[in-house]
N, C-alpha and C positions, 0 to 999 in steps of 0.2 A: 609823130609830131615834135618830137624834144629836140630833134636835128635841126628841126628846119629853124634857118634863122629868123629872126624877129619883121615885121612889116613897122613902118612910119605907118600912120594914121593916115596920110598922103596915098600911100603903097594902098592901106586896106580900102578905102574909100575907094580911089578909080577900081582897082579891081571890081569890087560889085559893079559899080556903073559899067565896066566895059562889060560885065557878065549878064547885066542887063537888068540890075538892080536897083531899084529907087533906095535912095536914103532913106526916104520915109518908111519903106518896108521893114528897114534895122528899127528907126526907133519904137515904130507903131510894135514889135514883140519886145522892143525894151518895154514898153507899156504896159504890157501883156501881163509882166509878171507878177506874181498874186503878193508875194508879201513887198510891203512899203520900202523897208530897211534894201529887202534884196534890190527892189527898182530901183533905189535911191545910188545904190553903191553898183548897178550897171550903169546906168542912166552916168554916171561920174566918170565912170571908164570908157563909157563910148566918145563922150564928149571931151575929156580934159587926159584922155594916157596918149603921152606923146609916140609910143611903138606898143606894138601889139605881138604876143607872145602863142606861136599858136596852139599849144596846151591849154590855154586859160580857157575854163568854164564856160564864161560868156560866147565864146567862139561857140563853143559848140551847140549851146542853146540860143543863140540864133539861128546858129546855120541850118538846126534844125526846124525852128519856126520859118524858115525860109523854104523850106521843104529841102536839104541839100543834104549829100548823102556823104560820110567822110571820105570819102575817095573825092570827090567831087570838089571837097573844102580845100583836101590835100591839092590837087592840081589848079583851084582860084590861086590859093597862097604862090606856089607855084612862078603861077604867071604875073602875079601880084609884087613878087620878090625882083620880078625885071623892067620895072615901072619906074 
């Protein structure tokens, strides 16, 4: 993940839509999460980080409330990176 370079927020977005992903499915597990502070400071990052870093946290615990498997992440990014 350290390699791959950064997504716009443009980039991470159509990717799930091309991959077949409603937005609402990102924010509905941004919701998910149990403590306030932690939703507050994803919920800020989904919404307002101009690039996306694909190491960061939040990737991964979506991708995993999304059911998606890091291989899987690795190769959205991927195709995400060509958008």
């Amino acid at each position: 993940p350290a390699e791959m370079k950064p997504l716009t927020a443009r980039q991470l977005r159509l990717g799930l839509v091309t991959n077949g992903f409603a937005l609402e499915q990102v924010e509905a597990a941004i919701a998910a999460i149990e403590g306030p502070q932690q939703r507050a400071v994803a919920s800020i990052e989904w919404e307002y980080a101009s690039q996306f870093e694909r190491g960061h946290p939040l990737l991964a615990q979506v991708g995993a409330a999304l059911g998606l498997t890091e291989e899987q992440i690795a190769l959205m990014w991927a195709d995400a990176a060509n958008l």
